[in-house]
N, C-alpha and C positions, 0 to 999 in steps of 0.2 A: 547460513539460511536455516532458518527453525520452523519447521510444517506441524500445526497442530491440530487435530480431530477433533474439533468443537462439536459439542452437542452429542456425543455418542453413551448412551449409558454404559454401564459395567456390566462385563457377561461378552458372549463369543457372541456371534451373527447378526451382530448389529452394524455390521459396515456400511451398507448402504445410506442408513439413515445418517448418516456424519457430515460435516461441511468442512474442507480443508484449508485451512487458513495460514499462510504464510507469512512471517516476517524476517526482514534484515536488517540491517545496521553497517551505514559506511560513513567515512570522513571527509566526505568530500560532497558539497552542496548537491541537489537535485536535477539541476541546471546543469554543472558540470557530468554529472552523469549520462544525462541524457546527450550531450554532446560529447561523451568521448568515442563516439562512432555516428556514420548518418544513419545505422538501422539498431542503435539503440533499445529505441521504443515497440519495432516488432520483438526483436528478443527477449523483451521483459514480455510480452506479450505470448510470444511463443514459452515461452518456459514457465510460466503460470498455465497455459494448455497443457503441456505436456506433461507437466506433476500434480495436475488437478487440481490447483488452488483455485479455490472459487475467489478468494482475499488475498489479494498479496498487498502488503504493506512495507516500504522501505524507510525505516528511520536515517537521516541523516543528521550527523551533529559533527560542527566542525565550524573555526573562527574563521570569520573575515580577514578585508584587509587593515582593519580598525580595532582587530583585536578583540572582536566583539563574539562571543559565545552563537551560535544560531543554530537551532530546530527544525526540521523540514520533513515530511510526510509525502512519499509517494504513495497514491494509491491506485491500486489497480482491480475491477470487480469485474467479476464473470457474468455481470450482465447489469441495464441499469435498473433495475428496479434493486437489486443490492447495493448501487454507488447510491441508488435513491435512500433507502433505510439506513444508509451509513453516514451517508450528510444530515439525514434528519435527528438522527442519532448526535450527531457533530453539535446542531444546531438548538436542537431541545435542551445543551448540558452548556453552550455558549459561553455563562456566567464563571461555569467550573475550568472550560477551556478556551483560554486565550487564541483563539485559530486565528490566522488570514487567508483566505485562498491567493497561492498565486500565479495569475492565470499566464499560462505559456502558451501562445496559439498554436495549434497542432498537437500537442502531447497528448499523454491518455486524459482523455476529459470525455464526458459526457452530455 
């Protein structure tokens, strides 16, 4: 896991102003994740509270049963009006990034 302090200038005393922004990276689909326990999805949730990630993001990159390379983005935001500026974000750059949502009923969604 890699926690980074976006937004904070250089120089001491400026911790407050910063946003904590988490990322990781695993080999095994999004899906599968989130089902290798039934309280999965609090824990990703409790553990972005509890390290103050306002963003946490999980890369996943890992072949099918087809052998086929595949991409997956969890995303989790500390409130929605940042899941909001982050799909707007997503969606104003569309052209540059090939996304799909895909939607899981019940997972972290907004």
């Amino acid at each position: 896991m890699t926690i980074v302090e976006a937004g904070k200038p250089d120089g001491a005393g400026s911790r407050g102003m910063g946003s904590y922004i988490g990322m990781s990276s695993i080999g095994i689909s999004v899906a599968q994740l989130l089902a290798h326990k039934d309280t999965a999805t609090q824990e990703i949730v409790y553990f972005q509270q509890s390290e103050k990630i306002r963003l946490l993001m999980i890369v996943s990159g890992y072949y099918d049963r087809q052998k086929n390379f595949k991409r997956e983005l969890l995303v989790s935001a500390e409130s929605v009006d940042l899941m909001k500026n982050l799909l707007h974000f997503f969606n104003s750059n569309a052209s540059q990034l090939p996304l799909k949502v895909l939607h899981q009923p019940g997972q972290l969604c907004c």
